[in-house]
C-alpha positions in Angstrom: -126.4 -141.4 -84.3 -125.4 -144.3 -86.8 -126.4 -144.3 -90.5 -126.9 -147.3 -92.4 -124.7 -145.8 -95.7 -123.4 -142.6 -95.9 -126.2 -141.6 -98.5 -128.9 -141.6 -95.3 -126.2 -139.1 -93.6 -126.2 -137.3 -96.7 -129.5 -136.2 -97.4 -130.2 -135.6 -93.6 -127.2 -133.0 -93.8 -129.0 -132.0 -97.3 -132.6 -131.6 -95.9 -130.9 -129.4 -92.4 -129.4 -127.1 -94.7 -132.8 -126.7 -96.9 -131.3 -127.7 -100.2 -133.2 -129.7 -102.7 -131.0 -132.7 -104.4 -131.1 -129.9 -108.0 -129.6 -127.2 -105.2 -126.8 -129.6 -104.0 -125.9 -130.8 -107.4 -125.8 -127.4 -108.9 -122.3 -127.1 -110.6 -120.8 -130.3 -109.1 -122.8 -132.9 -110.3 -126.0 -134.3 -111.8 -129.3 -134.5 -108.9 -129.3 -138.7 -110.5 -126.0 -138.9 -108.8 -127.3 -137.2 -105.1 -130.3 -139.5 -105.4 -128.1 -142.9 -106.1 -125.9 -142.0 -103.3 -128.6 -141.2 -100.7 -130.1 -144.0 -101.5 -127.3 -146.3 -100.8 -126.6 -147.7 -104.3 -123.4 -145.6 -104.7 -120.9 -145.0 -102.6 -118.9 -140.7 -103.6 -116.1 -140.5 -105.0 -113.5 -138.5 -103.5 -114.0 -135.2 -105.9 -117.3 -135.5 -105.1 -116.5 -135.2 -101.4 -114.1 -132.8 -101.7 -116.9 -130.4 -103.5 -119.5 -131.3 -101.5 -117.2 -130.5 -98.5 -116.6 -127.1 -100.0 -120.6 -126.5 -100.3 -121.1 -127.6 -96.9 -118.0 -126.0 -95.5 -117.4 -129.2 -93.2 -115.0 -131.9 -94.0 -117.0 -134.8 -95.0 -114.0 -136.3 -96.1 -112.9 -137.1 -92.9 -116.6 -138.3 -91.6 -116.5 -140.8 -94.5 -113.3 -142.3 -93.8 -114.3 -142.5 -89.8 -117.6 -144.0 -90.5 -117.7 -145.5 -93.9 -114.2 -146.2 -95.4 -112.2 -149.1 -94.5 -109.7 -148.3 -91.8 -108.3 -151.6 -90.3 -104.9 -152.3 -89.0 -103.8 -154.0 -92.2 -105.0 -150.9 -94.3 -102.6 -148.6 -92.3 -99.6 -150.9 -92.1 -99.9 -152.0 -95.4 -100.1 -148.4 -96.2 -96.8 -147.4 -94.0 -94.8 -150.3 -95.3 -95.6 -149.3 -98.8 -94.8 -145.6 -98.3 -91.3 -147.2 -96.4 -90.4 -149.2 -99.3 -91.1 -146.6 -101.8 -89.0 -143.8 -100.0 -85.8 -146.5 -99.8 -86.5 -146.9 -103.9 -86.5 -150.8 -102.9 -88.5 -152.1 -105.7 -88.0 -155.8 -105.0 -90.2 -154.7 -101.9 -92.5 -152.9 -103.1 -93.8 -155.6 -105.6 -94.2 -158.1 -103.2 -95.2 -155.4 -100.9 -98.3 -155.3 -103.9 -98.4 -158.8 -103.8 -99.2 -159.2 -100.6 -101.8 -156.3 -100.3 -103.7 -155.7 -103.4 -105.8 -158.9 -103.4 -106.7 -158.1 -99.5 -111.0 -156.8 -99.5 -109.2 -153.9 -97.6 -107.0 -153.1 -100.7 -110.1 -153.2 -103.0 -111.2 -149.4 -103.2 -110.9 -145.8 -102.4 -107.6 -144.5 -100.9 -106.1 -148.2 -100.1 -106.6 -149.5 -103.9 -105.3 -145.8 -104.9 -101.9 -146.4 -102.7 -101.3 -149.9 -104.2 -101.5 -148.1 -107.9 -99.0 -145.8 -106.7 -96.8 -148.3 -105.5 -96.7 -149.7 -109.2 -96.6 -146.5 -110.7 -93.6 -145.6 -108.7 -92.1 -149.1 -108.9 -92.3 -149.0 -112.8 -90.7 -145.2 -113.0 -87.6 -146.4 -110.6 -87.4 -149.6 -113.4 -87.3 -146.6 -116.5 -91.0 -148.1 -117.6 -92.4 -145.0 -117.5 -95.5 -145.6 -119.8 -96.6 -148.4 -117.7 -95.6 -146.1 -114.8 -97.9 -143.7 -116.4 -101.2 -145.7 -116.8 -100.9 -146.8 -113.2 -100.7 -143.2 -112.2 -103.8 -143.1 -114.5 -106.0 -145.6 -113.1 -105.1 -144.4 -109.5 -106.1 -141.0 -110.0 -109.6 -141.9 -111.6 -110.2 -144.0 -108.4 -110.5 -140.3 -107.2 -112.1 -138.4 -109.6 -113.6 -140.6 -112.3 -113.9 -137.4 -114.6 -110.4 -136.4 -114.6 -108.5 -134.8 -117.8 -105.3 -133.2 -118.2 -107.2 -130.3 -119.1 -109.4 -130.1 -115.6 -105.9 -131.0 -112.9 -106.7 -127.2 -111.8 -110.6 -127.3 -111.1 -110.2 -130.0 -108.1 -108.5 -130.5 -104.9 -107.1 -134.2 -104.2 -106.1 -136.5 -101.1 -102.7 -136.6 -100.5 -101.9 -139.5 -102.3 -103.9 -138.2 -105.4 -101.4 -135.2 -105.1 -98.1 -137.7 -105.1 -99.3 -139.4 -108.4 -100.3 -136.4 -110.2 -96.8 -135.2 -109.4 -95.6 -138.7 -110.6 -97.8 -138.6 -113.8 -95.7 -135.1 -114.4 -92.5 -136.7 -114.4 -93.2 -139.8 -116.3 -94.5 -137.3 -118.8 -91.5 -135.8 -119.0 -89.2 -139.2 -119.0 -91.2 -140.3 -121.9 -90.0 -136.9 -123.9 -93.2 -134.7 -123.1 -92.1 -132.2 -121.8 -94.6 -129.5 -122.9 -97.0 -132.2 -121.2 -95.5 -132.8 -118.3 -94.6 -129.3 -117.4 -98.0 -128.1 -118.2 -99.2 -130.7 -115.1 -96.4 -129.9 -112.7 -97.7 -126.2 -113.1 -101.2 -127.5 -112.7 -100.3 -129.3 -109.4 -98.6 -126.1 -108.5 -101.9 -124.2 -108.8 -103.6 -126.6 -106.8 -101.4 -126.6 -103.8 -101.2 -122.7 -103.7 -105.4 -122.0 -104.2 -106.8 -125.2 -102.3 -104.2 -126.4 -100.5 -101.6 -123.5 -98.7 -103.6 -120.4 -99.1 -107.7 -122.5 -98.5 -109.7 -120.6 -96.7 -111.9 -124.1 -95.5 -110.6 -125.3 -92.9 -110.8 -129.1 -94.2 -107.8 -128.4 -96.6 -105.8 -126.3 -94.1 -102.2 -127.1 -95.4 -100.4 -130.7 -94.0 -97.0 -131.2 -94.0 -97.2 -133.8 -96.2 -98.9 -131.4 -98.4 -96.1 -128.8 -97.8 -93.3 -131.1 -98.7 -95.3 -132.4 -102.4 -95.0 -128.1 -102.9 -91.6 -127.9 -102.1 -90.9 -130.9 -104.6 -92.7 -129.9 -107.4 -91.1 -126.1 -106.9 -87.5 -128.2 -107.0 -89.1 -130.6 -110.2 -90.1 -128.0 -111.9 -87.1 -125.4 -111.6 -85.2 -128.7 -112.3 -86.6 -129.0 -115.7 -87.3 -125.3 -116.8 -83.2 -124.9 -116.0 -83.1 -128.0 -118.4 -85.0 -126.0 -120.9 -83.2 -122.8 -120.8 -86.2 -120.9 -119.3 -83.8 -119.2 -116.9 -86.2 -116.0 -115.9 -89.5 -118.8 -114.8 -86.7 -121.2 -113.4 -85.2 -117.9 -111.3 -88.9 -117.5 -109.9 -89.5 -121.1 -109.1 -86.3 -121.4 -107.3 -86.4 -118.3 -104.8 -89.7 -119.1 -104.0 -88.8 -122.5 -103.3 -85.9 -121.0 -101.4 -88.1 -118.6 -99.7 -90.9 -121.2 -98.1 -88.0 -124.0 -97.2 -86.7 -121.0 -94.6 -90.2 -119.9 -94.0 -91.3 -123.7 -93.1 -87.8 -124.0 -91.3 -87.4 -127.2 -93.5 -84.1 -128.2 -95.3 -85.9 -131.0 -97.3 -85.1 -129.4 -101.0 -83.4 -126.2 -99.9 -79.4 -127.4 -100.4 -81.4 -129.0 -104.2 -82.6 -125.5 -104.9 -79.5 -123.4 -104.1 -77.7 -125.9 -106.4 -80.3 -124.9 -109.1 -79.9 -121.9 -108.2 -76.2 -121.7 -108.7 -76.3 -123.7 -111.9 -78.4 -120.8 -113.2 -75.8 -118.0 -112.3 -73.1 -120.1 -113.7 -74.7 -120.4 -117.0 -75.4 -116.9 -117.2 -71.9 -116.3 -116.6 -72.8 -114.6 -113.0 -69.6 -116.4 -112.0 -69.0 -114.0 -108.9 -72.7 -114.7 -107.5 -72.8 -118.0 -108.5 -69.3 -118.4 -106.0 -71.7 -116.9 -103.2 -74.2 -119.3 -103.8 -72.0 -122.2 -103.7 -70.4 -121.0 -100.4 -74.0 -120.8 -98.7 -74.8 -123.9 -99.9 -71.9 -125.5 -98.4 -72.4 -124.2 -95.2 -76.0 -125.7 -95.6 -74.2 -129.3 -95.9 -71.8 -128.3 -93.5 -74.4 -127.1 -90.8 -76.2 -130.7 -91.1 -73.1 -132.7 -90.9 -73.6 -134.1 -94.5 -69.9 -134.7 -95.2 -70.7 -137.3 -97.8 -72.8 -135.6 -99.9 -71.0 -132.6 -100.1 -67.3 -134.2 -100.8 -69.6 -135.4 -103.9 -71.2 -132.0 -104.5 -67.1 -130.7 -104.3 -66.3 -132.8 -107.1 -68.9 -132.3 -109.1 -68.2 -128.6 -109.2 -64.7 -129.3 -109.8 -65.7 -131.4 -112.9 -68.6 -129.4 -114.3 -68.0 -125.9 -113.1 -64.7 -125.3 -113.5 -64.6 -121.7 -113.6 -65.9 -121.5 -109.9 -63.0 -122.6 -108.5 -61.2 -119.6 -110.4 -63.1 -116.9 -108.1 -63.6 -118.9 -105.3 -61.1 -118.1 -102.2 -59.6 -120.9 -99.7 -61.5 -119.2 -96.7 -65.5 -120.1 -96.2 -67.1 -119.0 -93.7 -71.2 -119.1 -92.4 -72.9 -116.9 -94.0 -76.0 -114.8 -93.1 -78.2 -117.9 -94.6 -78.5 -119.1 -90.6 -78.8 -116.1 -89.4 -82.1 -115.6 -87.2 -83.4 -118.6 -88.6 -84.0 -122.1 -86.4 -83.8 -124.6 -89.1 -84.9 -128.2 -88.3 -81.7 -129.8 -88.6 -83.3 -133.2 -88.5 -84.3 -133.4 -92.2 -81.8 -134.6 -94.7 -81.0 -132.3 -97.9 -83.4 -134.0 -100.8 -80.9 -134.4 -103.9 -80.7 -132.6 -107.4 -82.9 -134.7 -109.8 -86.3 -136.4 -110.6 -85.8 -139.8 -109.9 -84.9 -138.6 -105.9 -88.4 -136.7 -105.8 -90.7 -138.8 -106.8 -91.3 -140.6 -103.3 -94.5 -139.2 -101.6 
């Protein structure tokens, strides 16, 4: 059957479930917001999809987007060529990448118009303008839930591209010298991914692996910063659990980053022999993938920084039990030891 606007599908889904517009609104939103949406002179927002998903327990997210979003061929390749751009940090491209796209009527709303805000957000962070970065991250997320706060991150679940900029708006936070702020929504995201996203028991957020990776990176963001702050007992927690799903997922996206972290916060504890083990491990981790290059850097930056590993450390490394038993997918590059390198989506 075809609808006219998704509010005619709406309150036919409404009336076959027995639920009056007060019912349906209960704890979500106001029954004047059912009633302009059924009635065609709003179109939902998606936190108000996303809950009423929940309430329905069906993914209405995905019927809108089939039936009542704009999908064209220009939306998805301007979409891929964006995410492209953004992932080589190329930022002449991504602005006239924006340029080219965010006058387009398929650019103008929802999930398309929140991608372009991205781009700009993550264009202005690679350029150090991380306020402007900041209110771009703003504007985007709103597009998605017009009613959010950096006090509510943890009452709603978000598209995948809402995820990537709220883990953006964290580390413009903490560029800008806001730490407490930025940490606070990094931990926020954290919550979301492990309630709604990785652990949901509706089938509509079952986790993706895009999803799985923005976990892994705000695990290696957070560690990051909280090693930064001396918070070495919450940074030891982040890291092995980061550690711990990278085997589990048999993904080495952040798991040579996280043994780094992880052997930075030995070393500053003065755990000099354990810290030597964790080097070793992560060397065969750089070995195992063939990434020569990066670790001849990684070498010399332990020479320079870490002196007093190359005091305990012996001229014979060999595998250790890291591989053993595990079929790691050898395809995916090691993600590297900093902010700036995780903020791609």
């Amino acid at each position: 059957m075809s609808y006219e606007h998704f509010g005619v599908f709406l309150r036919e889904l409404r009336e076959s479930r027995n639920l009056t517009r007060e019912q349906l609104a209960k704890d979500i939103c106001t029954p004047k917001q059912i009633y302009r949406i059924e009635k065609g002179d709003f179109e939902p927002s998606l936190y108000l999809l996303n809950q009423l998903s929940i309430k329905f327990n069906m993914d209405l997210n995905e019927y809108f987007k089939m039936y009542f979003s704009v999908n064209t061929v220009i939306g998805f390749e301007g979409i891929q060529a964006l995410n492209d751009a953004i992932a080589k940090k190329d930022t002449v491209l991504i602005k006239s990448l924006v340029e080219k796209y965010e006058k387009h009527k398929d650019f103008s709303k929802g999930e398309n118009l929140q991608h372009i805000c991205y781009a700009k957000a993550i264009c202005a962070a690679y350029e150090n303008s991380f306020t402007s970065s900041l209110n771009h991250c703003l504007k985007g997320i709103m597009i998605e839930n017009p009613s959010f706060s950096l006090d509510t991150i943890i009452k709603s679940t978000y598209s995948n591209v809402g995820l990537s900029i709220i883990s953006c708006m964290g580390l413009d936070y903490i560029s800008l010298n806001r730490a407490d702020i930025g940490v606070k929504v990094l931990f926020d995201l954290l919550y979301v991914l492990e309630n709604y996203v990785l652990s949901s028991p509706y089938p509509m957020y079952q986790a993706s692996q895009f999803s799985k990776k923005v976990y892994q990176n705000t695990l290696n963001n957070l560690s990051y910063q909280l090693l930064n702050e001396e918070r070495y007992e919450k940074a030891e927690q982040l890291i092995e659990k980061g550690i711990n799903f990278s085997i589990q997922e048999n993904s080495l996206r952040f798991l040579p980053g996280l043994f780094f972290m992880k052997f930075k916060l030995l070393y500053k504890q003065g755990n000099y022999e354990k810290a030597k083990e964790i080097y070793e491990q992560m060397r065969c981790l750089y070995t195992i993938t063939k990434q020569t290059k990066v670790l001849e850097e990684m070498d010399k930056s332990v020479d320079e920084d870490y002196p007093r590993i190359f005091q305990t450390i012996g001229t014979n490394i060999s595998s250790t039990d890291i591989t053993e038993g595990l079929e790691l997918d050898l395809k995916e590059e090691p993600g590297k030891d900093s902010n700036e390198s995780n903020r791609k989506g």
